[in-house]
mmCIF entry with sequence, helices, sheets and N, C-alpha, C, O atoms, coordinates in Angstrom:
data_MODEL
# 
_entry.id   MODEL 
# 
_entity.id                         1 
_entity.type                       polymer 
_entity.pdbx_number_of_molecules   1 
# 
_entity_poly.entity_id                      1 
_entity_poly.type                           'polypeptide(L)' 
_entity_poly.nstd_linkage                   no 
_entity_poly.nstd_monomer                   no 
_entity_poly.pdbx_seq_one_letter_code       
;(UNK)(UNK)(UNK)(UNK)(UNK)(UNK)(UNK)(UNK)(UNK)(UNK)(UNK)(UNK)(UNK)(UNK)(UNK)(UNK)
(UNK)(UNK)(UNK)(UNK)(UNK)(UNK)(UNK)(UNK)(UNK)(UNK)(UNK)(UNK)(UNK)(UNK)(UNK)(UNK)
(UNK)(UNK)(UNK)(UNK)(UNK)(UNK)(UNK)(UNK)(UNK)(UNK)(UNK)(UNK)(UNK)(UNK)(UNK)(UNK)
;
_entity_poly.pdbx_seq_one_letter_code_can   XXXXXXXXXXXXXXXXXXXXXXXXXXXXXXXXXXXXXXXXXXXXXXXX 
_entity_poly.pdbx_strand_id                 A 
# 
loop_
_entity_poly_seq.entity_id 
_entity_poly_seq.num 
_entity_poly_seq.mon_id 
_entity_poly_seq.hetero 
1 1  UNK n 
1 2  UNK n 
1 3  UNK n 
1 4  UNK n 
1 5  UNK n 
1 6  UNK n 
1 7  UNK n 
1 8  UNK n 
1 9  UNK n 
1 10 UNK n 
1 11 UNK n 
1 12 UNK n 
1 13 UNK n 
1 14 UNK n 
1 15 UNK n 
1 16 UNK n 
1 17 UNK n 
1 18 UNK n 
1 19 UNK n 
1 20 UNK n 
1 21 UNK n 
1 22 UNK n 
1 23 UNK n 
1 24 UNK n 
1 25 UNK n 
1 26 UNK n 
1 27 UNK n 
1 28 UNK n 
1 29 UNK n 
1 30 UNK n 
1 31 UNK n 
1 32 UNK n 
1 33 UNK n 
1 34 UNK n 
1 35 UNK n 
1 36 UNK n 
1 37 UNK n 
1 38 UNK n 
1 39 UNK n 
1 40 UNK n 
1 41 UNK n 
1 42 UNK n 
1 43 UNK n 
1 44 UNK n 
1 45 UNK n 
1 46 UNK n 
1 47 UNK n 
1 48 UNK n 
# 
_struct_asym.id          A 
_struct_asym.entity_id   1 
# 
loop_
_struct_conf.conf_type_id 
_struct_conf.id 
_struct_conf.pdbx_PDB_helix_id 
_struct_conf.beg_label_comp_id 
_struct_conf.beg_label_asym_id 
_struct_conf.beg_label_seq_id 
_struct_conf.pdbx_beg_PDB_ins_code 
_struct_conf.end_label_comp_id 
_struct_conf.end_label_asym_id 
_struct_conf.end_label_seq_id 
_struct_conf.pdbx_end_PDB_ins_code 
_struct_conf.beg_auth_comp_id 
_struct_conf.beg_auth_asym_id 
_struct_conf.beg_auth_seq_id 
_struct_conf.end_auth_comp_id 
_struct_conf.end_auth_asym_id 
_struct_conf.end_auth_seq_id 
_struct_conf.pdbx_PDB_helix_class 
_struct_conf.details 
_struct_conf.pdbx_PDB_helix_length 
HELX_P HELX_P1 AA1 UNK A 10 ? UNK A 20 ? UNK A 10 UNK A 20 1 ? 11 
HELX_P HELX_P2 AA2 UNK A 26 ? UNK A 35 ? UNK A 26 UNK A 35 1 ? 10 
HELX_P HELX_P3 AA3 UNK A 38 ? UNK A 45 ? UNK A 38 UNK A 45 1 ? 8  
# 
_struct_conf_type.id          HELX_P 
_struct_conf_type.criteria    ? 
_struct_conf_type.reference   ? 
# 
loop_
_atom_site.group_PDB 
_atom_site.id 
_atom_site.type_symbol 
_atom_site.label_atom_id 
_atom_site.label_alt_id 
_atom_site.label_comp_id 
_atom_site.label_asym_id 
_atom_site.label_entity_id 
_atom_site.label_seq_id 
_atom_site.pdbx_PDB_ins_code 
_atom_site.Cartn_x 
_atom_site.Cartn_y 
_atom_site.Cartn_z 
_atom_site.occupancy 
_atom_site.B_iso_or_equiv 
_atom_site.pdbx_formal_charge 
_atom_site.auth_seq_id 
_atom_site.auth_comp_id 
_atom_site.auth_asym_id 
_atom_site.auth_atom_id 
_atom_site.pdbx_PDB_model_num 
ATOM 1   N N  . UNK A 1 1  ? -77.419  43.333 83.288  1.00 0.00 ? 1  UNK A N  1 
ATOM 2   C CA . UNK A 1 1  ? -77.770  44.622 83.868  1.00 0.00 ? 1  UNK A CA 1 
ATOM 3   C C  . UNK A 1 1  ? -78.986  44.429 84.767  1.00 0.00 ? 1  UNK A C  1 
ATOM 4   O O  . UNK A 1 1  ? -79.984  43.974 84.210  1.00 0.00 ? 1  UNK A O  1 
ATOM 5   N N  . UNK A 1 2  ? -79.065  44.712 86.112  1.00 0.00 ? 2  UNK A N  1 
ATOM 6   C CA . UNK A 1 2  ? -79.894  44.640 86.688  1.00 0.00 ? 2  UNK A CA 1 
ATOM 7   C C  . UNK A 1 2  ? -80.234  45.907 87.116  1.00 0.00 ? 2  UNK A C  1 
ATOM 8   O O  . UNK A 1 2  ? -79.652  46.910 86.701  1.00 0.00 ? 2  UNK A O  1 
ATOM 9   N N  . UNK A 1 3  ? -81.562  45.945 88.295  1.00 0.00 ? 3  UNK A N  1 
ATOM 10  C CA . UNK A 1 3  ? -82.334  47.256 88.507  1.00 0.00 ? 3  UNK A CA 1 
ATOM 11  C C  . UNK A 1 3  ? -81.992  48.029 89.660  1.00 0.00 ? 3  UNK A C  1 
ATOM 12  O O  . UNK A 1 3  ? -81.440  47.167 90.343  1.00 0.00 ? 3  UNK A O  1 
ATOM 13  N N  . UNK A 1 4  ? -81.962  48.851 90.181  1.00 0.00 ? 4  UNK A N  1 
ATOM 14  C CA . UNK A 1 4  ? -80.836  49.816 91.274  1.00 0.00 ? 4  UNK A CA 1 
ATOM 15  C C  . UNK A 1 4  ? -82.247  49.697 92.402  1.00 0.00 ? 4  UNK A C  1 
ATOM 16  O O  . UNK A 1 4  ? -81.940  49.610 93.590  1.00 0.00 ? 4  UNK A O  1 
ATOM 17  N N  . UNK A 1 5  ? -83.717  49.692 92.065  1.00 0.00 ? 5  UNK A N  1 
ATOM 18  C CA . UNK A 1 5  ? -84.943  50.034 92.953  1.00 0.00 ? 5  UNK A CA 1 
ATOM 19  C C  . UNK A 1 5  ? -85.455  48.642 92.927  1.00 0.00 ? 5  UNK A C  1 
ATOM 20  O O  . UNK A 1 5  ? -85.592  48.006 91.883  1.00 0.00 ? 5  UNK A O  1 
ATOM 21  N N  . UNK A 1 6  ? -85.816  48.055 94.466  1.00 0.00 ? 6  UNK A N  1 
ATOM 22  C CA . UNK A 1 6  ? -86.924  46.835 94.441  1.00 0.00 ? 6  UNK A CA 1 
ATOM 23  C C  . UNK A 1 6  ? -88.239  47.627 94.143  1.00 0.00 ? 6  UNK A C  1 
ATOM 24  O O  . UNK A 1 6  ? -88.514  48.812 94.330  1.00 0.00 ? 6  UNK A O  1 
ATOM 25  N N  . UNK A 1 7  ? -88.929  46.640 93.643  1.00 0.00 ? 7  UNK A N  1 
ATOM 26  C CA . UNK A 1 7  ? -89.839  46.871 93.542  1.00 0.00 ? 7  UNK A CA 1 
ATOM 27  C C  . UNK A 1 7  ? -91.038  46.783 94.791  1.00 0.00 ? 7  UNK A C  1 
ATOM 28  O O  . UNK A 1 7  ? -91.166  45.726 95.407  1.00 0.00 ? 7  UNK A O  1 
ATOM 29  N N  . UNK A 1 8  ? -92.042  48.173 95.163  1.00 0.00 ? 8  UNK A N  1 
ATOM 30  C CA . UNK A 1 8  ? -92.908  48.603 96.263  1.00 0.00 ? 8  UNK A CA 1 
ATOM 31  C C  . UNK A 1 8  ? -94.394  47.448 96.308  1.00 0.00 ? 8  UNK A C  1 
ATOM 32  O O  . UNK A 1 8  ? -95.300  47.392 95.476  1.00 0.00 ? 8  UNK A O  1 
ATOM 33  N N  . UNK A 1 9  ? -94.245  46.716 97.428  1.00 0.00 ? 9  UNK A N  1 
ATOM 34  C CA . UNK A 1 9  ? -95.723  46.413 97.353  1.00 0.00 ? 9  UNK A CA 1 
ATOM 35  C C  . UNK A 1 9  ? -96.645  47.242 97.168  1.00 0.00 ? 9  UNK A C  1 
ATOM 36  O O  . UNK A 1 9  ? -96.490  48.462 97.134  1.00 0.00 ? 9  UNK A O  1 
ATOM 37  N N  . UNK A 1 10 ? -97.972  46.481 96.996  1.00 0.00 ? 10 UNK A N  1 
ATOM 38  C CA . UNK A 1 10 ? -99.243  47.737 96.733  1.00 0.00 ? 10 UNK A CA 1 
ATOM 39  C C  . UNK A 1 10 ? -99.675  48.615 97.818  1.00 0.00 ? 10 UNK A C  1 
ATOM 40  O O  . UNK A 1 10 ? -100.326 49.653 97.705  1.00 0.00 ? 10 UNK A O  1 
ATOM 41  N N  . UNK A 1 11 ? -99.125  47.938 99.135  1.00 0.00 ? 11 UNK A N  1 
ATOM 42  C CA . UNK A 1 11 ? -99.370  48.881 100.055 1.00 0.00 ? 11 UNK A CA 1 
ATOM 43  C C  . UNK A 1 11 ? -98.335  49.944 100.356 1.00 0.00 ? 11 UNK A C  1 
ATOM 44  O O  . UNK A 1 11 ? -98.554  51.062 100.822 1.00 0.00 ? 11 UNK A O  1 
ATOM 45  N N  . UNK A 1 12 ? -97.275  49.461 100.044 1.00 0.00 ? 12 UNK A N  1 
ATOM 46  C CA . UNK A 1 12 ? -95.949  50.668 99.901  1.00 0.00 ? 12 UNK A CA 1 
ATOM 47  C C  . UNK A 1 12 ? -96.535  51.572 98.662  1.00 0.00 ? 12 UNK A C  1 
ATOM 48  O O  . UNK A 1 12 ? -96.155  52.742 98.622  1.00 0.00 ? 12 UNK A O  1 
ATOM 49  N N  . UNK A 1 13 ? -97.322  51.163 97.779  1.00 0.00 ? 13 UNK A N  1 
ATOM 50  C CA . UNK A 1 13 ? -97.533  51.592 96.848  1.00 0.00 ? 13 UNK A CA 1 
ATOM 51  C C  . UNK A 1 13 ? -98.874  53.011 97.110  1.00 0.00 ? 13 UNK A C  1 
ATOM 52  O O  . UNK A 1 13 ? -98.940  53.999 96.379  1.00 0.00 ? 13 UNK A O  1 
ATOM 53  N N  . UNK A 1 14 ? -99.504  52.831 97.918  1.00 0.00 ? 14 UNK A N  1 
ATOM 54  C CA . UNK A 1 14 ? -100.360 53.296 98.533  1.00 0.00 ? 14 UNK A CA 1 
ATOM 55  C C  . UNK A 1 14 ? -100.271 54.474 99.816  1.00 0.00 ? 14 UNK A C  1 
ATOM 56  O O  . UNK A 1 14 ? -100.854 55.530 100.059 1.00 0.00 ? 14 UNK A O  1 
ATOM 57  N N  . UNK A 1 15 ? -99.397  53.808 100.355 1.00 0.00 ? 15 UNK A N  1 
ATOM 58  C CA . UNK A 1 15 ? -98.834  54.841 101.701 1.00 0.00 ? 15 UNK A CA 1 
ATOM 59  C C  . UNK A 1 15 ? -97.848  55.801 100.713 1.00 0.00 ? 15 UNK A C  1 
ATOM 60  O O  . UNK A 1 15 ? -97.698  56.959 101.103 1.00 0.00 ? 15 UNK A O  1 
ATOM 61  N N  . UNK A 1 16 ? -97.157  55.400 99.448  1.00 0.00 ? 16 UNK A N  1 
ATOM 62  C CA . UNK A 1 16 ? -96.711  56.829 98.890  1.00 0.00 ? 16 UNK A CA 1 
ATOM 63  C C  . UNK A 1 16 ? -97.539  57.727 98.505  1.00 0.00 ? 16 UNK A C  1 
ATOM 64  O O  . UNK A 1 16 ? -97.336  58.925 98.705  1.00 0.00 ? 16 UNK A O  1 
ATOM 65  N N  . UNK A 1 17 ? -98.881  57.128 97.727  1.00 0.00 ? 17 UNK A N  1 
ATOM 66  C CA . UNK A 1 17 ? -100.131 58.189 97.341  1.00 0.00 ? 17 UNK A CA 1 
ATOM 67  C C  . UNK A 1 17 ? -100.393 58.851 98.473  1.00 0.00 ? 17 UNK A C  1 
ATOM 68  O O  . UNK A 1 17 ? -99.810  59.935 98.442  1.00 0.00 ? 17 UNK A O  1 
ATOM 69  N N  . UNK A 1 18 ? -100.874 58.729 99.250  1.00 0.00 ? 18 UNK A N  1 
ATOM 70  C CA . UNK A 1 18 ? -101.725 58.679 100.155 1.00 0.00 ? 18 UNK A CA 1 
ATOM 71  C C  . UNK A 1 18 ? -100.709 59.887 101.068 1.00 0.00 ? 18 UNK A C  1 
ATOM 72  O O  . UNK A 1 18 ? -101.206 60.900 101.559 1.00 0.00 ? 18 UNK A O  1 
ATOM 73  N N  . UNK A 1 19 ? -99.285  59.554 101.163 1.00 0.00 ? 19 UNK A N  1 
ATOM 74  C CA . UNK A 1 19 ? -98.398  60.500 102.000 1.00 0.00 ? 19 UNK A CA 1 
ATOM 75  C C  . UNK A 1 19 ? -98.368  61.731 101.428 1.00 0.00 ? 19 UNK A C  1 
ATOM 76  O O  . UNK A 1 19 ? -98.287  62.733 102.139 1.00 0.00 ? 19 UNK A O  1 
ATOM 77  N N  . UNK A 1 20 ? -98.430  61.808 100.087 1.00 0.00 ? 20 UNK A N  1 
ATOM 78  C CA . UNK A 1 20 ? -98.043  62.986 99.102  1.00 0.00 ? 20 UNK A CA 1 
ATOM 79  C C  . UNK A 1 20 ? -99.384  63.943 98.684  1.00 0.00 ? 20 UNK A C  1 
ATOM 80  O O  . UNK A 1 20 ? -99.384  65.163 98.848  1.00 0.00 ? 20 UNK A O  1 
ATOM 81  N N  . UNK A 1 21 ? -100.104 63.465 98.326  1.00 0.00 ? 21 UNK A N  1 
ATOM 82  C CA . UNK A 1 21 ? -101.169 64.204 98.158  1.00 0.00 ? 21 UNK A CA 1 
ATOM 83  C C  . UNK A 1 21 ? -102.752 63.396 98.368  1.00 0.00 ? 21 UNK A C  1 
ATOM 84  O O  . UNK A 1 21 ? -103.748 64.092 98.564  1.00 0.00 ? 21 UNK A O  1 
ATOM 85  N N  . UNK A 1 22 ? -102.831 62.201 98.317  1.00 0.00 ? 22 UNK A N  1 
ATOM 86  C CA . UNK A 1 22 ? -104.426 62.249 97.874  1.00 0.00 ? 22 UNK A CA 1 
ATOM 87  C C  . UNK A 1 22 ? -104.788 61.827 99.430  1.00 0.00 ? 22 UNK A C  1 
ATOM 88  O O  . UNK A 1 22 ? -103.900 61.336 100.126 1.00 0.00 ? 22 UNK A O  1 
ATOM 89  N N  . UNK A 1 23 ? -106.319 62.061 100.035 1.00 0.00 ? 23 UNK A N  1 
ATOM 90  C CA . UNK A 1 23 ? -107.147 61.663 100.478 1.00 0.00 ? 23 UNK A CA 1 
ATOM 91  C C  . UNK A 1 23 ? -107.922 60.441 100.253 1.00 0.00 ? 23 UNK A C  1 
ATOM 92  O O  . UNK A 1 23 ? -108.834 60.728 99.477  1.00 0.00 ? 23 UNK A O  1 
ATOM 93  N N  . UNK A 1 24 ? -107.970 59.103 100.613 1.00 0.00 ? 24 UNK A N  1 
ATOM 94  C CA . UNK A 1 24 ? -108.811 58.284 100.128 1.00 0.00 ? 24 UNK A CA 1 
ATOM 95  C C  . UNK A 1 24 ? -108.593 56.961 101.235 1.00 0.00 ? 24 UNK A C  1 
ATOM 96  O O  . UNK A 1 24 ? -107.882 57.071 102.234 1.00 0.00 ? 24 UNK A O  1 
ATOM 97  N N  . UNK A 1 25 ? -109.218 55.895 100.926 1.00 0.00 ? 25 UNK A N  1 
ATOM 98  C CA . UNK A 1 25 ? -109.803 55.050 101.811 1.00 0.00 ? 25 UNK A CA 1 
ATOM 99  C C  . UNK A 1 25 ? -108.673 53.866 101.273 1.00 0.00 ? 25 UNK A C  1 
ATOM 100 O O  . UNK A 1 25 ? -108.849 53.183 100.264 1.00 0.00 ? 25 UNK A O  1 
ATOM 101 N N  . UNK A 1 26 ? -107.450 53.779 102.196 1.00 0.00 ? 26 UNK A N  1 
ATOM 102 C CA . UNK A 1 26 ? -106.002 52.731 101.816 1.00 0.00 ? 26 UNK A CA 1 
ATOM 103 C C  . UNK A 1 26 ? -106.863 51.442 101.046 1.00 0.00 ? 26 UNK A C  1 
ATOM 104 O O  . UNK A 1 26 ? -106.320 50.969 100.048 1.00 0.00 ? 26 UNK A O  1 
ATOM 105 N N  . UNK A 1 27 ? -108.144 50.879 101.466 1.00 0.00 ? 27 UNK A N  1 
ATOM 106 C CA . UNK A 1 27 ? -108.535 49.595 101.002 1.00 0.00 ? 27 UNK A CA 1 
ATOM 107 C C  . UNK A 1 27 ? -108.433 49.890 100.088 1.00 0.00 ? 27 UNK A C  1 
ATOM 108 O O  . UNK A 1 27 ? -107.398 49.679 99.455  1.00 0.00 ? 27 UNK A O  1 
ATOM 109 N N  . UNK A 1 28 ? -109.632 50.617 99.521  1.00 0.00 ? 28 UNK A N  1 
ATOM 110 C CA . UNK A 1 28 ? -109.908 50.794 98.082  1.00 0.00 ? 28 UNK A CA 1 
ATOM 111 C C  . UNK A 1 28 ? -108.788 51.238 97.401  1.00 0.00 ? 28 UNK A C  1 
ATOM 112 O O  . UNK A 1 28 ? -108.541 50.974 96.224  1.00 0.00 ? 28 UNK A O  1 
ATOM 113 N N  . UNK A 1 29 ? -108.102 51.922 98.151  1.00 0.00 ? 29 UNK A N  1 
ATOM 114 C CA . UNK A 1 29 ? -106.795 52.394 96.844  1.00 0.00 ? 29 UNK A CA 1 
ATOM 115 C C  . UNK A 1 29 ? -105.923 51.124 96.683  1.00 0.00 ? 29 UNK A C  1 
ATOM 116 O O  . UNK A 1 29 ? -105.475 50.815 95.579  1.00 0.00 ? 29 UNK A O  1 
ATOM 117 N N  . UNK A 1 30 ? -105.723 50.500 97.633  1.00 0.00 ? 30 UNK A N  1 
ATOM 118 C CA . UNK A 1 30 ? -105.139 49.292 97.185  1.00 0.00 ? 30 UNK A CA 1 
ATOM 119 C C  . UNK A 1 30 ? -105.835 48.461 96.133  1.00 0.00 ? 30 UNK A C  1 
ATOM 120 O O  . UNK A 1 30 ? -105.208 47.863 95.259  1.00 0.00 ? 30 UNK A O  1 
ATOM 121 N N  . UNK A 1 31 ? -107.533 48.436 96.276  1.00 0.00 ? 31 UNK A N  1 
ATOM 122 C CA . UNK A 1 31 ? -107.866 47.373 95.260  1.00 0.00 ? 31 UNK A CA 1 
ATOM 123 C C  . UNK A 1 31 ? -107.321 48.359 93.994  1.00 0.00 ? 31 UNK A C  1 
ATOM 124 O O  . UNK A 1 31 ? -106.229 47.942 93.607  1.00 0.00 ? 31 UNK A O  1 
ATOM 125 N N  . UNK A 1 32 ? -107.768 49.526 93.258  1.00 0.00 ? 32 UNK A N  1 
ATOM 126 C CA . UNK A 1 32 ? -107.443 50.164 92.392  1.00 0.00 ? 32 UNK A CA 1 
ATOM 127 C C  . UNK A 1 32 ? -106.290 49.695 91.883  1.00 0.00 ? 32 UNK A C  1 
ATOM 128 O O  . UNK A 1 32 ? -106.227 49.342 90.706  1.00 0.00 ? 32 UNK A O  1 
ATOM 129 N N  . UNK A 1 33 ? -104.995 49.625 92.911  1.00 0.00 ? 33 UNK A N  1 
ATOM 130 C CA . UNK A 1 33 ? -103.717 50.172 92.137  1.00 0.00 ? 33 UNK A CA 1 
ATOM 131 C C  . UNK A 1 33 ? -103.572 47.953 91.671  1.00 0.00 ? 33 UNK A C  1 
ATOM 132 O O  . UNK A 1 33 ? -102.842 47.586 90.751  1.00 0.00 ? 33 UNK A O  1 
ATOM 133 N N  . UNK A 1 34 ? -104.203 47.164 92.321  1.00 0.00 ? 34 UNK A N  1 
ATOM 134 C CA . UNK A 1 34 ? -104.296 45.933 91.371  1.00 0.00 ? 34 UNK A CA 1 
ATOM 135 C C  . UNK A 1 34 ? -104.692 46.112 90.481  1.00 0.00 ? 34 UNK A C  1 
ATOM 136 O O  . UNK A 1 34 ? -104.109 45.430 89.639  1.00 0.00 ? 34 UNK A O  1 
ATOM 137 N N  . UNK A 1 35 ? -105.575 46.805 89.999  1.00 0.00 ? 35 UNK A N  1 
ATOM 138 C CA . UNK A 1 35 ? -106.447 46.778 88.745  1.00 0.00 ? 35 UNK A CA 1 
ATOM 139 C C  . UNK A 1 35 ? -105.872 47.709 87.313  1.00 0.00 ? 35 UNK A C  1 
ATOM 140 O O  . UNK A 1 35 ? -105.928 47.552 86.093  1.00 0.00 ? 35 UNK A O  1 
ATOM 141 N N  . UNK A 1 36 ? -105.263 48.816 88.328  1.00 0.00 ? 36 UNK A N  1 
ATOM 142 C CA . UNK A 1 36 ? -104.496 50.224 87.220  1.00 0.00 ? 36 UNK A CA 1 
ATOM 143 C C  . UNK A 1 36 ? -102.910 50.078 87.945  1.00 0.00 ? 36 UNK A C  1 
ATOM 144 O O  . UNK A 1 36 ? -102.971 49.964 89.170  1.00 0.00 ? 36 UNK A O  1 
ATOM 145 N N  . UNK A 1 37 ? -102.097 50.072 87.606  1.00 0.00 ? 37 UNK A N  1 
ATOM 146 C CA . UNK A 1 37 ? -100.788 50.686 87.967  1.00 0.00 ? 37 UNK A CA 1 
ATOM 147 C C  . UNK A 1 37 ? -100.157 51.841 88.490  1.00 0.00 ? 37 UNK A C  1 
ATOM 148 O O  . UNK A 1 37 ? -100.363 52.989 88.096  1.00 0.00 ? 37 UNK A O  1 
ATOM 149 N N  . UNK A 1 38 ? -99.320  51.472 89.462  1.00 0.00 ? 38 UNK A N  1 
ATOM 150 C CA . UNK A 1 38 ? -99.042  53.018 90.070  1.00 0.00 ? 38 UNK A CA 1 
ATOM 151 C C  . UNK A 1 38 ? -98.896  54.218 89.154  1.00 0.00 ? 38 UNK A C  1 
ATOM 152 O O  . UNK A 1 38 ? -99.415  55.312 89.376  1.00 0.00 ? 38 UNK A O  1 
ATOM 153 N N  . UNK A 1 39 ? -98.138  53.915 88.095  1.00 0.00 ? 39 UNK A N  1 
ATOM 154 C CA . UNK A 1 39 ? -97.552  55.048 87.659  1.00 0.00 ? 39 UNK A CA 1 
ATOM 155 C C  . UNK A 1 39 ? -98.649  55.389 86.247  1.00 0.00 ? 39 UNK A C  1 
ATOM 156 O O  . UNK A 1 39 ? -98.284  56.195 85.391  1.00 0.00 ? 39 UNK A O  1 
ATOM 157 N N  . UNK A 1 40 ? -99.889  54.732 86.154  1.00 0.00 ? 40 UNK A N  1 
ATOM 158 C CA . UNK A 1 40 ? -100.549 55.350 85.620  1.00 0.00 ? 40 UNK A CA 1 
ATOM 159 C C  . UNK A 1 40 ? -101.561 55.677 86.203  1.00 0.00 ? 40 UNK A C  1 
ATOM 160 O O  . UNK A 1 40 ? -102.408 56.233 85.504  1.00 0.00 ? 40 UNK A O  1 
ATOM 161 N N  . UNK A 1 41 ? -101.785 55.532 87.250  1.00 0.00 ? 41 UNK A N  1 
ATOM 162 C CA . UNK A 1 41 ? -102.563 55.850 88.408  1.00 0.00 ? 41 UNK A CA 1 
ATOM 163 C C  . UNK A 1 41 ? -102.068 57.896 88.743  1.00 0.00 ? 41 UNK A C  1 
ATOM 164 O O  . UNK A 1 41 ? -102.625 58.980 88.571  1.00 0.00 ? 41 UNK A O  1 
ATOM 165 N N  . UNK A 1 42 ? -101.146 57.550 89.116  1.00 0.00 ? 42 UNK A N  1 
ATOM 166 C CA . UNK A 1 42 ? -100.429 58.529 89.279  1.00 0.00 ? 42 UNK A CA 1 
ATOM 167 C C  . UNK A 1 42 ? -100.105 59.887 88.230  1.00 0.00 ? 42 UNK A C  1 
ATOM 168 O O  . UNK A 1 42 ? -99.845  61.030 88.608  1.00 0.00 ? 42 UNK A O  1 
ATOM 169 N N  . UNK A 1 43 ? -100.169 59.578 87.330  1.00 0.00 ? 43 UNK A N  1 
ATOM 170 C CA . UNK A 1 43 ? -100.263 60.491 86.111  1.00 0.00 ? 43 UNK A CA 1 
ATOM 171 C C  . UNK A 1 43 ? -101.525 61.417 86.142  1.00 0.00 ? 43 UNK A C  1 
ATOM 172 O O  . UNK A 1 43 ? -101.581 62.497 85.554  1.00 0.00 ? 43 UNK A O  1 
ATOM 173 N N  . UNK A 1 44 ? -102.606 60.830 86.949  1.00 0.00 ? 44 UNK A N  1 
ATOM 174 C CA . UNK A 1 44 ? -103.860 61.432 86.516  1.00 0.00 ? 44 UNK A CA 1 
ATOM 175 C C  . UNK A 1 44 ? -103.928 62.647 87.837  1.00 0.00 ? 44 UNK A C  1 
ATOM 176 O O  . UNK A 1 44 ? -104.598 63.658 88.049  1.00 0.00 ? 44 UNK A O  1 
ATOM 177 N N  . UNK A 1 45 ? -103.155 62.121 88.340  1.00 0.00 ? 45 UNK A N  1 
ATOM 178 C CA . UNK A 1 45 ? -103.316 63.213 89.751  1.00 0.00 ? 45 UNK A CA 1 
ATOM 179 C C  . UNK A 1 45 ? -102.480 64.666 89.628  1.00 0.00 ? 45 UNK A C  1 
ATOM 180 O O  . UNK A 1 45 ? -102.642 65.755 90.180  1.00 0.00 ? 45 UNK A O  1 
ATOM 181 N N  . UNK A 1 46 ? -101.570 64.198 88.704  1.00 0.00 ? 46 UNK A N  1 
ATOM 182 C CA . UNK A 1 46 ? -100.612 65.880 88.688  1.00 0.00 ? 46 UNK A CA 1 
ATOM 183 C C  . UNK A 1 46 ? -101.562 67.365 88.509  1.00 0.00 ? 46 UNK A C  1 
ATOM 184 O O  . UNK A 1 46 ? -101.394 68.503 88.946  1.00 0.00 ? 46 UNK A O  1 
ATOM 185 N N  . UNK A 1 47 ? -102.653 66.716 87.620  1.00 0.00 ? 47 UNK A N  1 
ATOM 186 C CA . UNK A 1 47 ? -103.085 68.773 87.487  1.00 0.00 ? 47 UNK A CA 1 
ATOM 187 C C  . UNK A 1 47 ? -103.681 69.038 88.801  1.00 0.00 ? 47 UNK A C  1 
ATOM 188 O O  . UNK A 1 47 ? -103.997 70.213 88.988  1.00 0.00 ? 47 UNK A O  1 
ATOM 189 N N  . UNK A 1 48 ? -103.980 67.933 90.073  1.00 0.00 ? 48 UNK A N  1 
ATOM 190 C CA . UNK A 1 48 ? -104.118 68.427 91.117  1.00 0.00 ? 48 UNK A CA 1 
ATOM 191 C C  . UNK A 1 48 ? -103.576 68.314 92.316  1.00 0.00 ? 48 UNK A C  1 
ATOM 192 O O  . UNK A 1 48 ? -103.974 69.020 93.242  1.00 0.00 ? 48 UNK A O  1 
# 
């Protein structure tokens, strides 16, 4: 069984934040999302 989605570089990973809601500086969000993961990255942003 394999996976239906490749997986997003960190900068694909970034231009989705960044398109959808947040404001911020692509470098730094890129270093971040090395350090934390998108999708728990992402969790913290829904109540805003």
């Amino acid at each position: 069984m394999g996976y239906d989605k490749e997986a997003l570089s960190f900068e694909d990973q970034a231009d989705k934040i960044l398109g959808r809601y947040l404001v911020a500086d692509k470098e730094k969000l890129i270093e971040y999302l090395k350090n934390v993961n998108y999708y728990r990255f992402s969790g913290y942003l829904y109540p805003f």
